[in-house]
C-alpha positions as a LaTeX table, in Angstrom:
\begin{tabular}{lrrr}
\hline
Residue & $x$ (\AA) & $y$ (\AA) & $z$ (\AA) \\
\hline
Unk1 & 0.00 & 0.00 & 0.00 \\
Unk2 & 1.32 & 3.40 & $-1.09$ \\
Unk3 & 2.12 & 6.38 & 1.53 \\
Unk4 & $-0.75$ & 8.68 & 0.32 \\
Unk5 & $-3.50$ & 5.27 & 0.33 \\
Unk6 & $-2.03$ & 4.26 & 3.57 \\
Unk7 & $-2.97$ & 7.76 & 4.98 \\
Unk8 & $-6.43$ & 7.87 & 3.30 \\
Unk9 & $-6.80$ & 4.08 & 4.83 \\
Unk10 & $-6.15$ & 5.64 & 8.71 \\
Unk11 & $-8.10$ & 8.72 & 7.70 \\
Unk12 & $-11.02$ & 6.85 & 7.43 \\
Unk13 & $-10.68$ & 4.68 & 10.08 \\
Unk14 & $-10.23$ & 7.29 & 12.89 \\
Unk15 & $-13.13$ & 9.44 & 10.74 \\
Unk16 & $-15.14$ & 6.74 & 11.03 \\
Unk17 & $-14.06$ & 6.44 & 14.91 \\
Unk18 & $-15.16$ & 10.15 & 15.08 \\
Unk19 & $-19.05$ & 9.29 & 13.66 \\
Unk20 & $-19.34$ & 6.31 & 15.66 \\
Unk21 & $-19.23$ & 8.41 & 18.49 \\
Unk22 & $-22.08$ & 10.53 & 17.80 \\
Unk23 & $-25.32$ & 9.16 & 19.11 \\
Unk24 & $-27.09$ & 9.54 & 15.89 \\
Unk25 & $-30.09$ & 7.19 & 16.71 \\
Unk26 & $-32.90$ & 7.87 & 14.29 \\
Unk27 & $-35.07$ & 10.15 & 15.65 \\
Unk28 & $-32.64$ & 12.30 & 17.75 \\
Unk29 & $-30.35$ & 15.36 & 17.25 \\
Unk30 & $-27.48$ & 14.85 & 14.65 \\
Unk31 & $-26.76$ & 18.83 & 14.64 \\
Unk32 & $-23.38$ & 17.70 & 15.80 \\
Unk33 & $-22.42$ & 15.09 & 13.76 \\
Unk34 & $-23.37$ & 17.54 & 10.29 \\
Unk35 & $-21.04$ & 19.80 & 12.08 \\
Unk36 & $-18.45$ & 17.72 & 12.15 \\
Unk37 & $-18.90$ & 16.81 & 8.53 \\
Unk38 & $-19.69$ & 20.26 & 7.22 \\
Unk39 & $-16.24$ & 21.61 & 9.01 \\
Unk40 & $-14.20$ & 18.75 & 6.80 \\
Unk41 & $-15.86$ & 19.51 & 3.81 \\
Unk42 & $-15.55$ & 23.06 & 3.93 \\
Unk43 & $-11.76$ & 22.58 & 4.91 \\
Unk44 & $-10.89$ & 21.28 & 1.30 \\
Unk45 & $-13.01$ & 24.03 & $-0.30$ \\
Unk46 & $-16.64$ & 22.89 & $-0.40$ \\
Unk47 & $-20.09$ & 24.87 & 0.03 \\
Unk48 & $-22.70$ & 23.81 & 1.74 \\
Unk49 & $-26.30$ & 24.51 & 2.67 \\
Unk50 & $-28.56$ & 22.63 & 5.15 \\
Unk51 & $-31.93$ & 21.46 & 5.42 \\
Unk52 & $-33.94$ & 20.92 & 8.74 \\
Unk53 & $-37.01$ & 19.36 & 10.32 \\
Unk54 & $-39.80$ & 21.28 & 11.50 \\
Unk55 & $-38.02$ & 21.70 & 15.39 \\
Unk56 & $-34.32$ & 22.26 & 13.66 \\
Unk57 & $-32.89$ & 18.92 & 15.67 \\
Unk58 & $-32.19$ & 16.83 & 12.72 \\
Unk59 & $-30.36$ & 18.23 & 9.90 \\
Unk60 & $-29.32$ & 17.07 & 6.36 \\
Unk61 & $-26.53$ & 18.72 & 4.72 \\
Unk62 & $-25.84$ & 18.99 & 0.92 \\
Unk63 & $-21.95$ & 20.13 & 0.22 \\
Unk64 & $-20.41$ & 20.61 & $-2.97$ \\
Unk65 & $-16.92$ & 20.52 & $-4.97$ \\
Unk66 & $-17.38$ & 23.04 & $-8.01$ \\
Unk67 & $-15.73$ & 21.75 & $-11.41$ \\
Unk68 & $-12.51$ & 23.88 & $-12.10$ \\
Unk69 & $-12.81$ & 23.28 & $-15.60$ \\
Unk70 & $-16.21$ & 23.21 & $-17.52$ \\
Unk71 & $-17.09$ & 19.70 & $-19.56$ \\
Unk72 & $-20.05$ & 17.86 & $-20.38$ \\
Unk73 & $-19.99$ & 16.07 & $-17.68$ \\
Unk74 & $-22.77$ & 15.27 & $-15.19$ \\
Unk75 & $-22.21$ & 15.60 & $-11.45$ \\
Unk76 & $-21.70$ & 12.88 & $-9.28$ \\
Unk77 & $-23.19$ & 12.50 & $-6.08$ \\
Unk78 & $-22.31$ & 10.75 & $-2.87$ \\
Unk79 & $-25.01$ & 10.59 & $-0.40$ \\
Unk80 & $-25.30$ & 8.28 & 3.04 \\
Unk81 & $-27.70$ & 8.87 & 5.61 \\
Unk82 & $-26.52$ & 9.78 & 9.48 \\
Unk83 & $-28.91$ & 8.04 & 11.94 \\
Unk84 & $-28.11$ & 4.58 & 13.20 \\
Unk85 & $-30.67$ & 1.95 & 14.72 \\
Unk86 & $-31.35$ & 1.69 & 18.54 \\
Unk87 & $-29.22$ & $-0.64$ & 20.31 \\
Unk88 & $-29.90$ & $-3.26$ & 22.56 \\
Unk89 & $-28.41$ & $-5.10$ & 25.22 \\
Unk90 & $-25.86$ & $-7.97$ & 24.88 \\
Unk91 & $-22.87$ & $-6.22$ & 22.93 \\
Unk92 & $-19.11$ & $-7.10$ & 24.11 \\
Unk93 & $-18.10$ & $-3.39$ & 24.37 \\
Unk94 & $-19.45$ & 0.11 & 24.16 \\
Unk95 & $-21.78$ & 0.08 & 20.89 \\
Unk96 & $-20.78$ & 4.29 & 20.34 \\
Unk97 & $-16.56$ & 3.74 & 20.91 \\
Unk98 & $-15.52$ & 1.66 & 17.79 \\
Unk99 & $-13.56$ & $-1.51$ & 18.91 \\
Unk100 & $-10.72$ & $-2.82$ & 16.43 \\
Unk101 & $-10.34$ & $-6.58$ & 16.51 \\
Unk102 & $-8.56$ & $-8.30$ & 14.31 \\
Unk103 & $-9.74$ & $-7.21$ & 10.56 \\
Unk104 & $-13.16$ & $-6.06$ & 11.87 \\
Unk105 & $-13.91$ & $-2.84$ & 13.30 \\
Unk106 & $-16.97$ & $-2.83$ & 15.73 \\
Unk107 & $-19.59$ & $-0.03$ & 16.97 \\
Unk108 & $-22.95$ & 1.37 & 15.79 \\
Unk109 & $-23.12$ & 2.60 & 12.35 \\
Unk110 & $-19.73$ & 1.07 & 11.09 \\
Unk111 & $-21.70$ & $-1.33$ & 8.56 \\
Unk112 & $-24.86$ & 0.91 & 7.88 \\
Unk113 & $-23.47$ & 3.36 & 6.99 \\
Unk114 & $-20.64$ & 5.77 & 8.34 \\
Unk115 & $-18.31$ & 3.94 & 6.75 \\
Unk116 & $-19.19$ & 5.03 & 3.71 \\
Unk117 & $-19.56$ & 8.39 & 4.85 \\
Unk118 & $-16.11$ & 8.10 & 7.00 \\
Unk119 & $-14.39$ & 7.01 & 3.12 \\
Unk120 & $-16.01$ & 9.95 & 1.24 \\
Unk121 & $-14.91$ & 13.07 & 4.04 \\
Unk122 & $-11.41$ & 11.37 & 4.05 \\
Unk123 & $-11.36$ & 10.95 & 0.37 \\
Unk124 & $-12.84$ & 14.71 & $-0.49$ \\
Unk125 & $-9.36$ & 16.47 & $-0.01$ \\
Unk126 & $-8.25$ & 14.25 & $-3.22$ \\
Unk127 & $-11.11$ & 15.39 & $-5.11$ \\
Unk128 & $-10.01$ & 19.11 & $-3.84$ \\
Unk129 & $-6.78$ & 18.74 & $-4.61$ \\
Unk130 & $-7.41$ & 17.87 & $-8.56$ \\
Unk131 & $-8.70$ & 19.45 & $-11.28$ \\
Unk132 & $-12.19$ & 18.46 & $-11.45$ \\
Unk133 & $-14.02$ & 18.76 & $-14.79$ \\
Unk134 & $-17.44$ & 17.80 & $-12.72$ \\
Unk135 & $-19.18$ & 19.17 & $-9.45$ \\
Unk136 & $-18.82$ & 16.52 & $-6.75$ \\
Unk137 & $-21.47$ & 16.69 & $-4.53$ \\
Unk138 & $-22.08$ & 14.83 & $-0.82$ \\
Unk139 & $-25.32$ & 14.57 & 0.58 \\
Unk140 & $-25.69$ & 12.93 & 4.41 \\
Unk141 & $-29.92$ & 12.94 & 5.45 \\
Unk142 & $-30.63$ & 12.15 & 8.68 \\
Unk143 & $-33.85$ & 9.70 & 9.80 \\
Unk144 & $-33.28$ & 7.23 & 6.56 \\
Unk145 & $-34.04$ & 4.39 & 9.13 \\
Unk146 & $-37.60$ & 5.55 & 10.20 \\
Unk147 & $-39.09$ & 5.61 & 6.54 \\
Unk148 & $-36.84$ & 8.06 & 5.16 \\
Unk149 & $-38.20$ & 11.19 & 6.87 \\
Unk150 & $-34.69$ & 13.22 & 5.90 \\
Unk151 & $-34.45$ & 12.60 & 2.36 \\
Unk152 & $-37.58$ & 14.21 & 1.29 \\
Unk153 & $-37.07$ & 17.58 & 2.48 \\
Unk154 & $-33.47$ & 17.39 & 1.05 \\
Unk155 & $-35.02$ & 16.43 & $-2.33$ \\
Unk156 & $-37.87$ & 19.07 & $-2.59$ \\
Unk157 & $-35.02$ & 21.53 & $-2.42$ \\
Unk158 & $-32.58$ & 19.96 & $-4.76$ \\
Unk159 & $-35.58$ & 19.99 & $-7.26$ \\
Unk160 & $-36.32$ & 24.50 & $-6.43$ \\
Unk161 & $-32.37$ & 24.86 & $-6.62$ \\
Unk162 & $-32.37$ & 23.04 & $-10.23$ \\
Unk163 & $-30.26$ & 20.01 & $-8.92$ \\
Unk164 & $-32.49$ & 17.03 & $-11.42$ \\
Unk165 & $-29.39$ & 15.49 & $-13.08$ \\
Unk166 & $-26.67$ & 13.68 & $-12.46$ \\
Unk167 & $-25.19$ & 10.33 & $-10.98$ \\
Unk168 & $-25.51$ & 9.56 & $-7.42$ \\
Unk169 & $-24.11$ & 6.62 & $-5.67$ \\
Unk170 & $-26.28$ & 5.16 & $-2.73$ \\
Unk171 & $-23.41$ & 3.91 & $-0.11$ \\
Unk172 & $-25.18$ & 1.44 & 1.89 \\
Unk173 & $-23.79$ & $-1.74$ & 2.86 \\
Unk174 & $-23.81$ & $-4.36$ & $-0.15$ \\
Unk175 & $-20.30$ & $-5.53$ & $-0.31$ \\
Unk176 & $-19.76$ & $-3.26$ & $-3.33$ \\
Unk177 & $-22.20$ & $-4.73$ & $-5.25$ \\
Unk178 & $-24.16$ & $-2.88$ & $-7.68$ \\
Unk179 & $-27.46$ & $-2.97$ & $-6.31$ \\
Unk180 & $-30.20$ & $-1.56$ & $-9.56$ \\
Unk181 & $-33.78$ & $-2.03$ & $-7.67$ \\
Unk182 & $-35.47$ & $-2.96$ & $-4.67$ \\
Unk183 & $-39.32$ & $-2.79$ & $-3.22$ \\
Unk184 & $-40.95$ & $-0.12$ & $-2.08$ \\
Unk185 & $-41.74$ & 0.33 & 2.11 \\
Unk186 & $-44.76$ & 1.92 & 3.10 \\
Unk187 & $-45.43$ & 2.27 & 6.71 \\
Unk188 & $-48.40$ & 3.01 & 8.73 \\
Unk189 & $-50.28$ & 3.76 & 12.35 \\
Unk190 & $-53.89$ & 3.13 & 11.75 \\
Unk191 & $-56.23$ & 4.79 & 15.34 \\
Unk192 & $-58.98$ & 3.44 & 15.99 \\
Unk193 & $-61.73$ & 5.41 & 18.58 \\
Unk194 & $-64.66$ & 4.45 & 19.62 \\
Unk195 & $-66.96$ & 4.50 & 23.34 \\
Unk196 & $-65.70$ & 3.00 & 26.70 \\
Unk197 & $-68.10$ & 1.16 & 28.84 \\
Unk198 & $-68.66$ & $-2.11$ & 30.92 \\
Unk199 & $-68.16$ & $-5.32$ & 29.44 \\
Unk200 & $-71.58$ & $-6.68$ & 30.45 \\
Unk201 & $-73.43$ & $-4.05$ & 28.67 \\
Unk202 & $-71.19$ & $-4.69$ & 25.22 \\
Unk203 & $-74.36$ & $-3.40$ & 22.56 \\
Unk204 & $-73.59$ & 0.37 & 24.58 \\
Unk205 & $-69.70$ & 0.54 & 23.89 \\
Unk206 & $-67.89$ & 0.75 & 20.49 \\
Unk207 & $-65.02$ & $-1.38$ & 21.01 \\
Unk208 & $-61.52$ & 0.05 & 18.99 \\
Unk209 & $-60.10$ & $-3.38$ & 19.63 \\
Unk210 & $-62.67$ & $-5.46$ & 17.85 \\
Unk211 & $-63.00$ & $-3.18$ & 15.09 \\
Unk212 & $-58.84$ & $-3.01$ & 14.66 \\
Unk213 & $-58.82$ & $-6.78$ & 14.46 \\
Unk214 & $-61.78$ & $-6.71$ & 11.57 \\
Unk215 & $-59.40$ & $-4.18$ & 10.30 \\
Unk216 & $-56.33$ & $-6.34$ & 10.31 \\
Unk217 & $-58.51$ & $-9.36$ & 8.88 \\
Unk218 & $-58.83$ & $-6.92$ & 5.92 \\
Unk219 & $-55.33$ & $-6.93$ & 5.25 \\
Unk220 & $-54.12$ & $-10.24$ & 5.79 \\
Unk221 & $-57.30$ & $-10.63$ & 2.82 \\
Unk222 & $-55.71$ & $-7.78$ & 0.69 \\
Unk223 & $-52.01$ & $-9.52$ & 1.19 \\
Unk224 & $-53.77$ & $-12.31$ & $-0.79$ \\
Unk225 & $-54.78$ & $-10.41$ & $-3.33$ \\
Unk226 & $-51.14$ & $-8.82$ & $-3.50$ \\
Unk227 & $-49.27$ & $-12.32$ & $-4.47$ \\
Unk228 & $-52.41$ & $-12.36$ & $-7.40$ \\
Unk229 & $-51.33$ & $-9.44$ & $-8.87$ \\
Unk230 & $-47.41$ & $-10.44$ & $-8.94$ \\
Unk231 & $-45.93$ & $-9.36$ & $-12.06$ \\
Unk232 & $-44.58$ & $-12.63$ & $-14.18$ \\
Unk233 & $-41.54$ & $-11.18$ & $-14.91$ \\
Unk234 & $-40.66$ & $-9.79$ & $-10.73$ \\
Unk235 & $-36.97$ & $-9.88$ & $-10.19$ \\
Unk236 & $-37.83$ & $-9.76$ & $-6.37$ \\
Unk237 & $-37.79$ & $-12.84$ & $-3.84$ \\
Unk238 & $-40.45$ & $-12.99$ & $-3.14$ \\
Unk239 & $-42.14$ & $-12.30$ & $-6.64$ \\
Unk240 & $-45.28$ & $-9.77$ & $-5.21$ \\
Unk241 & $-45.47$ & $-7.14$ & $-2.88$ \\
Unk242 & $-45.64$ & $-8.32$ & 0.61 \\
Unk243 & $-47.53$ & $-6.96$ & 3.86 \\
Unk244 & $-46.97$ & $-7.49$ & 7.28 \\
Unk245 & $-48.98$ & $-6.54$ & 10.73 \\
Unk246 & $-46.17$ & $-5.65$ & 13.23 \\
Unk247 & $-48.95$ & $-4.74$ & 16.19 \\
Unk248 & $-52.26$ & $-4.07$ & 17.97 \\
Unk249 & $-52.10$ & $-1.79$ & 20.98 \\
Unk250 & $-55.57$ & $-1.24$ & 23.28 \\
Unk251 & $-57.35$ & $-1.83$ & 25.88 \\
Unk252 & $-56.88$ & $-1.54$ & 29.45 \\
Unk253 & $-58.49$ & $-4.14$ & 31.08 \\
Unk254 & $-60.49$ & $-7.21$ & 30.80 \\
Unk255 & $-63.85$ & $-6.02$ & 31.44 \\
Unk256 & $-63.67$ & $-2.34$ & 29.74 \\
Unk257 & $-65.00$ & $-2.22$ & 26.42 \\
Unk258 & $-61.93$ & $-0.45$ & 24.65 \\
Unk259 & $-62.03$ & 2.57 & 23.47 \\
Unk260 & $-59.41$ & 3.08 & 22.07 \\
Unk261 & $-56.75$ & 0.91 & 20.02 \\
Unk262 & $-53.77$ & 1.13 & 16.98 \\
Unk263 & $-52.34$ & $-1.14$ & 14.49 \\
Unk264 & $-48.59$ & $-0.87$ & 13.20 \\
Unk265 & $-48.63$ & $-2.31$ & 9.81 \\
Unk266 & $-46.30$ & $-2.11$ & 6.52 \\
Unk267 & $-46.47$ & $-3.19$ & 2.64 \\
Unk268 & $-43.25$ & $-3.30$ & 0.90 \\
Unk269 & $-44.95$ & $-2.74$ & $-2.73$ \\
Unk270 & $-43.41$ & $-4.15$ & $-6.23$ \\
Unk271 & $-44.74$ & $-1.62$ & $-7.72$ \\
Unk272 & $-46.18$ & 1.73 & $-7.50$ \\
Unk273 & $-49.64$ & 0.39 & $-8.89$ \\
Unk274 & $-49.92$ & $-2.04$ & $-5.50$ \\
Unk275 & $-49.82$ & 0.50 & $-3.21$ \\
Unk276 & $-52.49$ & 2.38 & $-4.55$ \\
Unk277 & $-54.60$ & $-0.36$ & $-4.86$ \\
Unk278 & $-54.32$ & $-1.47$ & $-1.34$ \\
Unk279 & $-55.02$ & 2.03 & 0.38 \\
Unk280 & $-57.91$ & 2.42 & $-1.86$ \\
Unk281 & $-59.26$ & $-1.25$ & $-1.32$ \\
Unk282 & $-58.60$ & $-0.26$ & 2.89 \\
Unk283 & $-60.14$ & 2.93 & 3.03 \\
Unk284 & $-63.13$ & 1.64 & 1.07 \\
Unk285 & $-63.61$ & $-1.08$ & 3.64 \\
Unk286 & $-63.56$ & 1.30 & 6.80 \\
Unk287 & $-65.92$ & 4.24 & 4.92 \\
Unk288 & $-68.25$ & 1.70 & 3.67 \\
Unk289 & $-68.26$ & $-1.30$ & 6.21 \\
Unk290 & $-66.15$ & $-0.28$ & 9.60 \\
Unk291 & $-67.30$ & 3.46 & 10.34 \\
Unk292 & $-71.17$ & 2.94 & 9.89 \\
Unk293 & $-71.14$ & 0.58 & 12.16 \\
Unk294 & $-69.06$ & 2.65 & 14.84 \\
Unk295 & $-71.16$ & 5.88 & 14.17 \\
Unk296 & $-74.75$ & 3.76 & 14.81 \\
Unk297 & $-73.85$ & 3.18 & 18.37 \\
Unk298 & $-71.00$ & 6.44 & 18.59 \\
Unk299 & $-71.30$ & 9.32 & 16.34 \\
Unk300 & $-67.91$ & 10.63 & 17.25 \\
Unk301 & $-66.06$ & 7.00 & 16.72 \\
Unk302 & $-63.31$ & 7.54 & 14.52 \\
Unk303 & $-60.74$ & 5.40 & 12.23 \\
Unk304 & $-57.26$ & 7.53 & 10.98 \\
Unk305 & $-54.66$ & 6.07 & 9.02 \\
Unk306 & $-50.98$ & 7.97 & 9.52 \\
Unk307 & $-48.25$ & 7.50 & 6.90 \\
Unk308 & $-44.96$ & 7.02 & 9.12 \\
Unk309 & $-43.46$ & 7.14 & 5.83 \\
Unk310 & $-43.85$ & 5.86 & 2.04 \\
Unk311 & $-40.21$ & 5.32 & 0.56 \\
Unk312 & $-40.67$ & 4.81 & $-3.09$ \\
Unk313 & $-39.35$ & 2.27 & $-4.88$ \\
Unk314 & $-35.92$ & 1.70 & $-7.03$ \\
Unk315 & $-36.73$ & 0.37 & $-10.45$ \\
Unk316 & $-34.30$ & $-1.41$ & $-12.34$ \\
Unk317 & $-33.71$ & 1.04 & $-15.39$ \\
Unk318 & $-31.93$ & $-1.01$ & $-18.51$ \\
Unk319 & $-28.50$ & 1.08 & $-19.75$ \\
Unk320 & $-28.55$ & 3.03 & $-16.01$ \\
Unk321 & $-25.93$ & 5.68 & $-16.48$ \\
Unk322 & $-24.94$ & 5.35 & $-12.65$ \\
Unk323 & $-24.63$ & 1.24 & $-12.56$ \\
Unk324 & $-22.76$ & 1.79 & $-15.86$ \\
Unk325 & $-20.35$ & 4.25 & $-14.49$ \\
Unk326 & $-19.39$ & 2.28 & $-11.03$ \\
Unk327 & $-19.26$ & $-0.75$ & $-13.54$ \\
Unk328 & $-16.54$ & 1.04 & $-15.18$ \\
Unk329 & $-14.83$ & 1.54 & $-12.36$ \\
Unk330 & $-15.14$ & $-1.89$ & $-10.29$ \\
Unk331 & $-14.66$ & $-4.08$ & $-13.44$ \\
Unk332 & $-17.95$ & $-5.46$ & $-11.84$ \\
Unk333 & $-21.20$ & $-5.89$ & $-14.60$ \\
Unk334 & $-23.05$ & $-7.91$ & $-12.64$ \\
Unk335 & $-27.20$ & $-6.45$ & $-11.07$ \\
Unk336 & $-28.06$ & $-7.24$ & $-8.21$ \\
Unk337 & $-32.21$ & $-6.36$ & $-5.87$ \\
Unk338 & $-32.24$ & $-6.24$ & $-2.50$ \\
Unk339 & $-34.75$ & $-6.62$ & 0.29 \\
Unk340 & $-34.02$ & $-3.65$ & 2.09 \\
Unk341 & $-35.08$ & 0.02 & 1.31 \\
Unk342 & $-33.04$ & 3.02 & 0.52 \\
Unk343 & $-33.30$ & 6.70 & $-0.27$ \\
Unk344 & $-32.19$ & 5.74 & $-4.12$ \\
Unk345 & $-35.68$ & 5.70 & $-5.80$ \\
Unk346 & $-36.07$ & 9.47 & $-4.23$ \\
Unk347 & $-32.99$ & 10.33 & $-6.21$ \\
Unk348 & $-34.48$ & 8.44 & $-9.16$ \\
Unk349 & $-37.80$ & 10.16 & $-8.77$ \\
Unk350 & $-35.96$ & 13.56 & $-9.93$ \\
Unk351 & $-34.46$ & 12.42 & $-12.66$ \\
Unk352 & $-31.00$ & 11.18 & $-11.22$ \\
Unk353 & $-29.19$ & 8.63 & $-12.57$ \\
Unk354 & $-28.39$ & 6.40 & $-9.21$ \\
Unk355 & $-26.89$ & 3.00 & $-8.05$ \\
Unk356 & $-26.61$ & 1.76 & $-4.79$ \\
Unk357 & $-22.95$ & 0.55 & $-3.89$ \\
Unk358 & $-20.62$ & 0.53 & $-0.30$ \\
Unk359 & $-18.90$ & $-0.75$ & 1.64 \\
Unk360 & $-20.01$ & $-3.57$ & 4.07 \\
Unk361 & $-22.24$ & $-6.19$ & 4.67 \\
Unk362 & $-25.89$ & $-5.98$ & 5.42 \\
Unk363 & $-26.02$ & $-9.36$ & 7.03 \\
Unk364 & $-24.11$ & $-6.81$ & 10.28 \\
Unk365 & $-26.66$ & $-3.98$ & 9.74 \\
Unk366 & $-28.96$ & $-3.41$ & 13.25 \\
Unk367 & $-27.07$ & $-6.15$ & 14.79 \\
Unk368 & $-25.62$ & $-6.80$ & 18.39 \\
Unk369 & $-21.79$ & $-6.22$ & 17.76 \\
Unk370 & $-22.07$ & $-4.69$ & 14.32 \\
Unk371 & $-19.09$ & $-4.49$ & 12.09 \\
Unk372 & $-17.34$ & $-3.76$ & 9.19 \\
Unk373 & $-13.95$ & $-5.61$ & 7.93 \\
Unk374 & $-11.45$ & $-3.24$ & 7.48 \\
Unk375 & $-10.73$ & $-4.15$ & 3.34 \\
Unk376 & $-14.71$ & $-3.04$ & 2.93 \\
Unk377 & $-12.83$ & 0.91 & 3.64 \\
Unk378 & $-9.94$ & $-0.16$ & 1.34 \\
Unk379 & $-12.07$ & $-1.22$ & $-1.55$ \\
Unk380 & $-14.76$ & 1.93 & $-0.93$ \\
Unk381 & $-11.29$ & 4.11 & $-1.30$ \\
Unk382 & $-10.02$ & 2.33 & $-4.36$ \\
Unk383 & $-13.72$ & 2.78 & $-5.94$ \\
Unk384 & $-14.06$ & 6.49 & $-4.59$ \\
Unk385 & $-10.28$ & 6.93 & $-6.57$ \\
Unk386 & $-11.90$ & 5.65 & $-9.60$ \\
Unk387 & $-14.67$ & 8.94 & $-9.05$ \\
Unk388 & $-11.38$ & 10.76 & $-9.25$ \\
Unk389 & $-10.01$ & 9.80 & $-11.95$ \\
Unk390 & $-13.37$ & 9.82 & $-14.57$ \\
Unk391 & $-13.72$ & 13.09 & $-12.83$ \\
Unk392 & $-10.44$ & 14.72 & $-13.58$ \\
Unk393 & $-9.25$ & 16.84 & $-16.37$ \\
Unk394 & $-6.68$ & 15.72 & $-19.01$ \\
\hline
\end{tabular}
């Protein structure tokens, strides 16, 4: 390994020590942690604005290397997201002070996904340093892991400051694979309200409970009707969209009539066209069936669905300009889907060219112990010196 790769290589890693350390658990304040990244970034010359949520405690930041000579070249952009998954007891050292052992290095966010992030701020003096014929741009969201809440905002003003084209590189975990499509995720909070009472008297009370189960009989009927209207040519496992009930909440004890009662549920949709057809089939079934009921013994019963979030999803695009350009880079023509979400069909949505490629394994994302092994860094900096080089003037 050369002088100048060996001190990229130990860059990242104590970069990456650095993020670890920042609490970033979706949800929470990553103010910090943008700080931290905005400071290195504008070090080797970048600008920089910021988005926010509505309370200012989460932050994305959008930075950007101007071209120092004009081509026709698109820009490129790198883009991770900041928050990390709770954690949860049973890990072998502090989860938030990354542990090296042996060719793994452990702690909370190392697989998914600072260490992308930790490769692209220790890489972005290089790009400074040459003559760039292309704006490189690095976008970190925050909240990717709760439905990506971050991305969004970040996108609506990419789209009113002209930002539409380009090639951006998704840098979650897949081994540097080329990742070209995966499902959608929608998530939801259904409420259901209706009118306490005693449970001997049951005709007087609207119970939320029963009505949330009759709700969540409707779906597991609709997830039926999903694997019907599988495409024959899916490239997903499995083939059609899927849904899945992950709770009912209610009630308080066993002889009150409960009033009031939720259901956690998510589809991950093939396509766009599923999705649609599901909330319409649902919201059908509780106007016309669920809430006439309710409102003949309550008039003030009420059912309200909340989107946690509706992350769009990737579609394989044939001749992608992105897969084609990391292609040329990694030698590597191979496609690959993936179960997971990402923020890359937002990027797609606009118009932008993307792939989804880093460093590390999922199989150590949200895990006890998570990890990355230490050539994942080396091979994101050998890709991320490929960037370079179809970014440079001759």
């Amino acid at each position: 390994m050369s002088t100048e790769n060996n001190n990229l290589y130990e860059n990242s890693i104590n970069i990456l020590k650095d993020l670890i350390s920042f609490k970033t658990i979706s949800g929470e304040d990553n103010n910090q942690l943008i700080d931290y990244c905005d400071q290195l970034l504008k070090q080797t010359g970048a600008t920089s604005f910021r988005t926010y949520d509505k309370e200012k405690k989460r932050v994305n930041l959008f930075s950007t290397l101007k071209a120092k000579k004009n081509s026709n070249k698109i820009p490129i952009i790198l883009s991770g997201h900041t928050d990390v998954v709770p954690v949860s007891n049973g890990w072998s050292s502090d989860p938030f002070k990354a542990v090296i052992k042996g060719d793994k290095l452990y702690g909370r966010g190392s697989c998914d996904m600072k260490g992308f992030i930790a490769c692209v701020l220790s890489y972005a003096p290089s790009f400074s340093s040459t003559t760039l014929d292309r704006d490189i741009h690095f976008s970190f969201t925050f909240d990717e892991e709760t439905a990506c809440i971050g991305a969004p905002i970040l996108i609506k003003e990419l789209k009113n400051k002209g930002i539409n084209k380009g090639i951006c590189i998704v840098g979650e975990p897949t081994n540097m694979k080329i990742i070209d499509a995966h499902k959608g995720c929608y998530e939801y909070t259904t409420y259901f309200e209706g009118l306490a009472g005693h449970s001997s008297q049951p005709q007087k009370g609207v119970s939320a409970v029963e009505y949330a189960s009759r709700y969540v009989n409707k779906l597991i009927e609709l997830r039926g009707k999903l694997k019907e209207r599988a495409p024959k040519d899916s490239i997903f496992e499995p083939p059609y969209s899927t849904l899945q009930v992950g709770g009912i909440f209610g009630g308080i004890a066993h002889n009150v009539i409960a009033d009031k009662c939720h259901v956690n549920w998510e589809t991950r949709p093939v396509v766009k066209e599923d999705g649609i057809f599901l909330n319409k089939e649902l919201d059908k079934y509780v106007n016309e069936v669920l809430l006439p009921e309710m409102k003949k013994i309550y008039s003030n019963s009420s059912i309200k669905k909340k989107i946690i979030g509706e992350i769009i999803g990737f579609e394989r695009i044939e001749n992608s300009e992105a897969c084609e350009f990391v292609s040329s880079i990694t030698g590597d023509n191979s496609r690959e889907v993936v179960s997971f979400g990402t923020e890359a069909g937002l990027f797609q949505e606009i118009g932008i060219s993307t792939a989804v490629c880093g460093p590390g394994s999922i199989e150590q994302a949200h895990k006890i112990d998570e990890f990355i092994e230490l050539n994942e860094i080396n091979k994101c900096l050998k890709f991320l010196e490929g960037v370079k080089n179809k970014s440079t003037y001759k």
